[in-house]
N, CA, C and O atoms as a DFTB+ gen file, in Angstrom:
364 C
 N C O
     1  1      12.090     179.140     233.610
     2  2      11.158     179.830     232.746
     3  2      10.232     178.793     232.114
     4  3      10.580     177.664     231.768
     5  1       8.892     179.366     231.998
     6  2       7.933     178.271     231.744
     7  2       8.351     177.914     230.048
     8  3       8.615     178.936     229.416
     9  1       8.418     176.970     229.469
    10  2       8.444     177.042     227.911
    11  2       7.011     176.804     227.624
    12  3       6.862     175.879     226.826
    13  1       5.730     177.443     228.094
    14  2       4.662     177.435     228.077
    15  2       4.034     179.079     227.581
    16  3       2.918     179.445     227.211
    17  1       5.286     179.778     227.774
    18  2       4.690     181.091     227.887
    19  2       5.243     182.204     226.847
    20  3       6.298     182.808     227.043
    21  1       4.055     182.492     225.237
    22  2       4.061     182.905     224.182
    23  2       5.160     184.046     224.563
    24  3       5.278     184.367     225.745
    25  1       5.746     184.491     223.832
    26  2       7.128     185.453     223.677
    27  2       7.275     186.326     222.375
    28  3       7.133     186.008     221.194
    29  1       7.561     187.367     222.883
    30  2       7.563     188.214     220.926
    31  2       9.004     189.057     221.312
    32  3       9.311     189.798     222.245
    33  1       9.647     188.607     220.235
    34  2      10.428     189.986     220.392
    35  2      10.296     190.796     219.423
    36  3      10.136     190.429     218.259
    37  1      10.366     192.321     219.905
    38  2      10.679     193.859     218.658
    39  2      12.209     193.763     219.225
    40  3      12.623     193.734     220.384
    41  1      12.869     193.725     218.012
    42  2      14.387     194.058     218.091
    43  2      14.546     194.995     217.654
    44  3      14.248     195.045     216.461
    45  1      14.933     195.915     218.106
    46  2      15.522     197.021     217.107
    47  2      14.443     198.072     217.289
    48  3      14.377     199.085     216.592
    49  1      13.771     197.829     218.073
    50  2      12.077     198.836     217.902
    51  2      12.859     200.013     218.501
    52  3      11.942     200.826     218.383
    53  1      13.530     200.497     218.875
    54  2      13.868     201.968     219.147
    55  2      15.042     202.292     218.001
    56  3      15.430     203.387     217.595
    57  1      15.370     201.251     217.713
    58  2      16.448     201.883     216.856
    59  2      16.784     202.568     215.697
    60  3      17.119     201.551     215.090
    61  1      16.974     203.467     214.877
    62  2      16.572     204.108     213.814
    63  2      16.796     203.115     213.246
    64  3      17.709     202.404     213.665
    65  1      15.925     202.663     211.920
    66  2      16.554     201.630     211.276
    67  2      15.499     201.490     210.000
    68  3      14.483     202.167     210.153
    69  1      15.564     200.771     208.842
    70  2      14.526     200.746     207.778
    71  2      13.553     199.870     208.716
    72  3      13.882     199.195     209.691
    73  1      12.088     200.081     208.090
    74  2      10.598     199.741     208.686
    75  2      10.738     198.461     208.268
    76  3       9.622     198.176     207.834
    77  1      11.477     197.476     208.134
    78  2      11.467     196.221     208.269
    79  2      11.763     195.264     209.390
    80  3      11.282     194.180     209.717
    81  1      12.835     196.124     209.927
    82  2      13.877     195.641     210.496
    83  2      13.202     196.442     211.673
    84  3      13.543     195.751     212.632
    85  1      12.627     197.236     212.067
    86  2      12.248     198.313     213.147
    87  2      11.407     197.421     213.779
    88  3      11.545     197.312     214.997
    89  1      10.639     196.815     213.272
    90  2       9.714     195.766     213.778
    91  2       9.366     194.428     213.180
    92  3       8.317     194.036     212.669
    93  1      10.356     193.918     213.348
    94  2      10.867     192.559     213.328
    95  2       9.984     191.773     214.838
    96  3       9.888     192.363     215.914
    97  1       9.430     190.387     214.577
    98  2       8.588     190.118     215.575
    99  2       8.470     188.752     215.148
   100  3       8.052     188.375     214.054
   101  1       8.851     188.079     216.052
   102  2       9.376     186.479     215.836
   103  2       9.063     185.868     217.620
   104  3       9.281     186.391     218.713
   105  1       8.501     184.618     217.231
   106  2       8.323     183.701     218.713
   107  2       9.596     183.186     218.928
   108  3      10.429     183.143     218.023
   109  1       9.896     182.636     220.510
   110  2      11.209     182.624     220.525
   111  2      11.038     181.360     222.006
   112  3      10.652     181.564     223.157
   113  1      11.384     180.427     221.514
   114  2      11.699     179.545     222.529
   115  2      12.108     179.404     224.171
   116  3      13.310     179.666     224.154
   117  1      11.847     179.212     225.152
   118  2      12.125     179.723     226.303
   119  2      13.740     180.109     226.368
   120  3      14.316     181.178     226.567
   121  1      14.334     178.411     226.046
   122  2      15.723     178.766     226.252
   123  2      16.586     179.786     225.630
   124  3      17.700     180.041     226.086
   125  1      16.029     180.446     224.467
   126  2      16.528     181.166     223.658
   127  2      16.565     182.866     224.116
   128  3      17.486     183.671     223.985
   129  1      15.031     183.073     224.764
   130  2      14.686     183.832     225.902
   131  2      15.855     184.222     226.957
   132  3      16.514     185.261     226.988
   133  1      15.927     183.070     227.832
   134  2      16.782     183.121     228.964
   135  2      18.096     183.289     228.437
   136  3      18.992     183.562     229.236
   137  1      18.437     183.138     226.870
   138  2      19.759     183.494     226.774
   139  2      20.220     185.241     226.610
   140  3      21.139     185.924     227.063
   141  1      19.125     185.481     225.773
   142  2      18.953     186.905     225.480
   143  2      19.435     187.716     226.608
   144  3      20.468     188.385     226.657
   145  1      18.251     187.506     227.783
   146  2      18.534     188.153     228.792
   147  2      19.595     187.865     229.924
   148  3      19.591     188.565     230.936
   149  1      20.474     186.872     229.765
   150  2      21.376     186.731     230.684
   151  2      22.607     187.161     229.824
   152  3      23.602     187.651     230.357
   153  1      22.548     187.040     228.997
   154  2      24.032     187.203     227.694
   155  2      24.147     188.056     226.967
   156  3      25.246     188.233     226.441
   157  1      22.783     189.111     226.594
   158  2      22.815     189.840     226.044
   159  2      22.426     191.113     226.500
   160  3      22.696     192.112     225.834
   161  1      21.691     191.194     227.794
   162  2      20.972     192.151     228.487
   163  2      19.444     192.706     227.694
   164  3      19.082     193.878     227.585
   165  1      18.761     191.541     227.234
   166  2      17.443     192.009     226.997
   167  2      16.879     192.355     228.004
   168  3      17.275     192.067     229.133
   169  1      15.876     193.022     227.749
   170  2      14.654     193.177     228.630
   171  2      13.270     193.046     228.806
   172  3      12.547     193.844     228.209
   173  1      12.633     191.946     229.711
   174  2      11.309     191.388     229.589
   175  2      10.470     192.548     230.222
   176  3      10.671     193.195     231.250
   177  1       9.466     192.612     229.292
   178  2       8.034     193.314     228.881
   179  2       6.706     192.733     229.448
   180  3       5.854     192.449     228.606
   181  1       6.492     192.576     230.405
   182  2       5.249     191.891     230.617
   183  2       3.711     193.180     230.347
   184  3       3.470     194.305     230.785
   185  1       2.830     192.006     229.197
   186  2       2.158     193.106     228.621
   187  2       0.610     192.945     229.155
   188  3      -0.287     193.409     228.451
   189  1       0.290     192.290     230.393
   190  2      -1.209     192.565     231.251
   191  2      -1.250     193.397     231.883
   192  3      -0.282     194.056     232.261
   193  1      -2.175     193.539     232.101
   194  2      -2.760     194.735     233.609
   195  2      -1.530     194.369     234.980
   196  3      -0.838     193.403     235.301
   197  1      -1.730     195.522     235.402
   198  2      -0.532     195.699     236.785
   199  2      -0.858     194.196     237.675
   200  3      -0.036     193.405     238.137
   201  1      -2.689     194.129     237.724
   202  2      -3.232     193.162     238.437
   203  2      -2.597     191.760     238.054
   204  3      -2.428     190.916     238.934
   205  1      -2.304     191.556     236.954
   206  2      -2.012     190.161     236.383
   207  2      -0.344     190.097     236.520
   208  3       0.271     189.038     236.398
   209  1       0.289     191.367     236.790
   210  2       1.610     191.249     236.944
   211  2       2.026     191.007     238.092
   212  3       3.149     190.570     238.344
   213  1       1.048     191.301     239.004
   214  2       1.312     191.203     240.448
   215  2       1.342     190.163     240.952
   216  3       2.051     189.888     241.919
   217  1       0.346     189.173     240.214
   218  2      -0.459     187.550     240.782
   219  2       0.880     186.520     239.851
   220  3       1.072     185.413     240.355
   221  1       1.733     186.859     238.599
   222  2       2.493     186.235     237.976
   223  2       3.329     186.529     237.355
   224  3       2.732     187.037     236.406
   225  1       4.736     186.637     237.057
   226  2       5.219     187.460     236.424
   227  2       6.684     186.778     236.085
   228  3       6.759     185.609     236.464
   229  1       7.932     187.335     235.397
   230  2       8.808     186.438     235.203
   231  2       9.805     186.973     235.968
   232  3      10.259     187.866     235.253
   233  1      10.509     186.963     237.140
   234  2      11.459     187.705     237.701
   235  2      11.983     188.781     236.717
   236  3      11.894     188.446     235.536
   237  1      12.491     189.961     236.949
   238  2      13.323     190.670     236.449
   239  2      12.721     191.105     235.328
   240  3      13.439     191.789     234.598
   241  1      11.285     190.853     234.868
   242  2      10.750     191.815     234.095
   243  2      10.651     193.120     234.251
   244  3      11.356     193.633     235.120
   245  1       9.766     193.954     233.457
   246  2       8.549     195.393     234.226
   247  2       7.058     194.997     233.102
   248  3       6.872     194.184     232.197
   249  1       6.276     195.998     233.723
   250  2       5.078     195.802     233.354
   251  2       4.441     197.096     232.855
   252  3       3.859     197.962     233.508
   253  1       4.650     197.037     231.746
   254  2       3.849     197.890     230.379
   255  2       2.711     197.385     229.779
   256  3       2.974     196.749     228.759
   257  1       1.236     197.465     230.130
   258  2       0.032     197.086     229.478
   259  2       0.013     197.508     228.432
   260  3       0.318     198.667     228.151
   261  1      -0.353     196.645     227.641
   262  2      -0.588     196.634     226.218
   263  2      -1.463     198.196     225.805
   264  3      -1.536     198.952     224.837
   265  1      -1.902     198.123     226.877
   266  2      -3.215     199.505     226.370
   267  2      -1.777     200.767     226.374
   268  3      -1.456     201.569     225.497
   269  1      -1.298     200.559     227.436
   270  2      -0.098     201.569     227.562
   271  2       1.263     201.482     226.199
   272  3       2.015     202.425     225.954
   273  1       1.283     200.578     225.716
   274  2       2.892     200.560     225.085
   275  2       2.466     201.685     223.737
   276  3       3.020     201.391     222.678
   277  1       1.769     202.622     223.708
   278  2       1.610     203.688     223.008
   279  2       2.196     204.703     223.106
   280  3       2.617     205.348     222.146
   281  1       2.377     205.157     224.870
   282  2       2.964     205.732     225.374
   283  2       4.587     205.549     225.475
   284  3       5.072     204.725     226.249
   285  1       5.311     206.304     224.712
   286  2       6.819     205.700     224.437
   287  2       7.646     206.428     225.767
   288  3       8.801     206.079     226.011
   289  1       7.098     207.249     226.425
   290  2       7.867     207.716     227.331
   291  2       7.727     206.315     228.706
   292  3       8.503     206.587     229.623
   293  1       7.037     205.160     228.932
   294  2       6.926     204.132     229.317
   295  2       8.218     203.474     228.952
   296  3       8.947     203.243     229.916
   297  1       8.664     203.121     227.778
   298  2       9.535     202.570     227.704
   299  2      11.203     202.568     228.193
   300  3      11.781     203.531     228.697
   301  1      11.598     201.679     228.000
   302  2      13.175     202.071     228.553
   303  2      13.365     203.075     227.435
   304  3      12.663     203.386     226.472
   305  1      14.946     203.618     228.027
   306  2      15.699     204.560     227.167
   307  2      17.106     204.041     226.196
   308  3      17.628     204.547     225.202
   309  1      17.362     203.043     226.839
   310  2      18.447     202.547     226.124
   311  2      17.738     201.906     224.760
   312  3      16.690     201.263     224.708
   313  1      18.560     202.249     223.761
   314  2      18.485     202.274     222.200
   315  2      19.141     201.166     221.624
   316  3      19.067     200.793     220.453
   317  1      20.075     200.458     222.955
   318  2      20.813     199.337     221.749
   319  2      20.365     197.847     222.770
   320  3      21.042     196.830     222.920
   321  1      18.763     198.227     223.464
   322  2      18.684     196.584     224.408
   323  2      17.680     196.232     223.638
   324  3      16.975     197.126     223.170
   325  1      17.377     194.747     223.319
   326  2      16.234     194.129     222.764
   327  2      15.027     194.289     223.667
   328  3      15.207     194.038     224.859
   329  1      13.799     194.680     223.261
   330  2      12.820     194.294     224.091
   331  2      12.232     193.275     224.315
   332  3      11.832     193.384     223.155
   333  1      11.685     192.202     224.726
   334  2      10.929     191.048     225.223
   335  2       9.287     191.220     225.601
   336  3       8.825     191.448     226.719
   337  1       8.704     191.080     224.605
   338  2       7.304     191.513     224.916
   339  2       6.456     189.778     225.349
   340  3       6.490     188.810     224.589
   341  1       6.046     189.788     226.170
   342  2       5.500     188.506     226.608
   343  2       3.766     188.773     227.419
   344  3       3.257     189.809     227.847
   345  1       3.244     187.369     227.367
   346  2       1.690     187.712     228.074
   347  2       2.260     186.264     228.570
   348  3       3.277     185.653     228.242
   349  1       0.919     185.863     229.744
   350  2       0.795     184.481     230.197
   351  2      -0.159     183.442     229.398
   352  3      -0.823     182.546     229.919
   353  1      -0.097     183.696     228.290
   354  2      -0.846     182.533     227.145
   355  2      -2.365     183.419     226.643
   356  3      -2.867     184.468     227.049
   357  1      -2.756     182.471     225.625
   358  2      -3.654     182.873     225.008
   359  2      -5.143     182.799     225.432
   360  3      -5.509     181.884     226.169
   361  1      -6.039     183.771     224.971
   362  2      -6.776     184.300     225.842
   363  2      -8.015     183.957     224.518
   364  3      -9.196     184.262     224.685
């Protein structure tokens, strides 16, 4: 995993929970990343166009455009996995 490549997590963003904690949003180090998702079963969010997901992407992501993550029926269904919202750097 690149440690080049900006990372956000929403923890808890599906989960009923007080509006603090619902969207909680913190940068997160690659290795810290790769732990999530191998140890914890997060799940990476890649947030460009389909086009930009196609040309680069992080294995074992999916691809929800930012214009799209409005649409909650897009999202997974499980209520107790972290999400991993990521882009390929700043624009």
């Amino acid at each position: 995993m690149d440690r080049g490549v900006p990372i956000l997590v929403l923890d808890g963003l599906l989960l009923p929970a007080p509006p603090a904690r619902a969207h909680q949003v913190r940068d997160l180090p690659a290795p810290d990343v790769r732990e999530m998702v191998e140890e914890d079963g997060a799940l990476l969010v890649h947030v460009l166009s389909r086009i930009e997901f196609d040309i680069q992407h992080i294995p074992g992501s999916i691809n929800i455009p930012v214009t799209a993550l409005a649409d909650r029926d897009l999202l997974p269904r499980e209520k107790d996995r972290s999400l991993i919202f990521y882009c390929m750097g700043v624009r």
